[in-house]
N, C-alpha and C positions, 0 to 999 in steps of 0.2 A: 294324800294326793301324790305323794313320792310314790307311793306302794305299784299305785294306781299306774302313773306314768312308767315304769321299770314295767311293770306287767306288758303296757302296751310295746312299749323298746321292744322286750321278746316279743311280742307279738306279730311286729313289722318283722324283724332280721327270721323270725322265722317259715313267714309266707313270703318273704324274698329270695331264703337259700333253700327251703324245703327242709330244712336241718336243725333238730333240738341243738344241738351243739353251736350252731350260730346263735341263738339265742342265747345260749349262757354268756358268748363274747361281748354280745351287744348289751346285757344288762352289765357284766365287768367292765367295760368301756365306758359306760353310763354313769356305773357306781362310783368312780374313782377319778373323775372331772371334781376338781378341786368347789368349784363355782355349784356344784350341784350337792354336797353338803350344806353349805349355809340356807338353800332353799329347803332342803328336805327339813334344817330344825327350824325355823322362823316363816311364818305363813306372810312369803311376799308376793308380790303382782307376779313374779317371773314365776312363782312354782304354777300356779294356776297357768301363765302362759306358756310354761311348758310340756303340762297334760293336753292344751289343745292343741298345742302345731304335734303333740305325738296321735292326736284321735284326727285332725285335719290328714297327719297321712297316712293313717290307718283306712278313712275315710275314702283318700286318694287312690290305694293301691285296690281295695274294694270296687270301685266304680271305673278301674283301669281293667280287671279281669273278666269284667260284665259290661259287654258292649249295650248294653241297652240297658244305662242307668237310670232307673225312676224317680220320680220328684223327689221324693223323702231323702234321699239319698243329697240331693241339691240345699234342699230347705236345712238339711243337718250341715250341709259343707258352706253355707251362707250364716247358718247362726254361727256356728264357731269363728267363723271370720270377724261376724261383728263383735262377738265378743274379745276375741284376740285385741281388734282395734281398740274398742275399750280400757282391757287393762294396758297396753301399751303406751 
């Protein structure tokens, strides 16, 4: 689930800056938050809550560059909410 979330991290910083090399920053940035070790070895509510507020704005910036977002897009930005609430 870490693996997963760090993928997405690059994923955002680099349809944000247009730039591999921002993605490297945003995964080092990522990787070295003290609080995000103890998720990445112990399977808590917060690792899983952190894959989806990274796919919510994955999600976000997707449906921000396509003005005309289709449902699926909505139904995907509605479950991970609910699930967010959940583990939260």
């Amino acid at each position: 689930i870490w693996l997963v979330t760090a993928w997405m991290v690059h994923s955002i910083a680099v349809q944000l800056q247009g730039r591999h090399q921002a993605g490297f920053w945003a995964v080092l940035a990522f990787a070295t938050a003290p609080v995000l070790h103890v998720l990445g070895i112990g399977l808590l509510p917060d690792t899983l809550l952190m894959l989806l507020t990274a796919a919510t704005m994955q999600l976000t910036l997707r449906m921000l560059q396509t003005p005309d977002a289709d449902l699926p897009n909505w139904w995907f930005g509605g479950a991970w909410a609910v699930c967010s609430g959940l583990l939260a």
